[in-house]
Residue, then its C-alpha position, 0 to 999 in steps of 0.5 A: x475505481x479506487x486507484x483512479x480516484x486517487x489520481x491513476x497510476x503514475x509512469x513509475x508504478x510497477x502495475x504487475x505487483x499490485x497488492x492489497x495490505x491489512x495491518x501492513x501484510x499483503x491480503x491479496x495480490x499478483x495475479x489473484x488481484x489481477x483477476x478480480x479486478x479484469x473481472x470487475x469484482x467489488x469491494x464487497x466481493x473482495x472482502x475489504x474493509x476500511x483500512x485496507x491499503x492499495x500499495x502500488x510499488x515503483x518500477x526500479x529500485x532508486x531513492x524512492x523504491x518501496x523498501x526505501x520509503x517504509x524504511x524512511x517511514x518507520x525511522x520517521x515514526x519511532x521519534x513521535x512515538x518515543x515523544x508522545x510516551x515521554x509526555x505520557x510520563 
């Protein structure tokens, strides 16, 4: 339900390695995730909790594969954080 809420997986999404993510490490994945999900288990069921990621990688490896974008991410996040230190001193 809650990734058809966010708009359904795309025709790139590469459904086999579905994954949830805490704090950026993988929770529950492959075929556990799968199993719950055909078995039409809740969040409560699943132990989730607010924050936790549904991460949907894309089929192939281009431009915008996983590794790709969390790369882009991190390297878009060290500027800010390097200024908001700077301001705090």
């Amino acid at each position: 339900d809650a990734l058809m809420l966010a708009g359904g997986p795309t025709g790139s999404a590469k459904l086999t390695k579905i994954r949830i993510e805490r704090s950026g490490a993988p929770i529950m994945g492959n075929e556990g995730l799968q199993q719950a999900i055909a078995q039409g288990r809740t969040i409560e069921q699943l132990s989730l909790r607010a924050g936790d990621q549904v991460v949907v990688p894309r089929k192939g490896g281009g431009l915008f594969s996983e590794p790709t974008m969390r790369t882009v991410s991190i390297l878009l996040t060290l500027p800010v954080a390097i200024y908001g230190l700077a301001q705090l001193f």
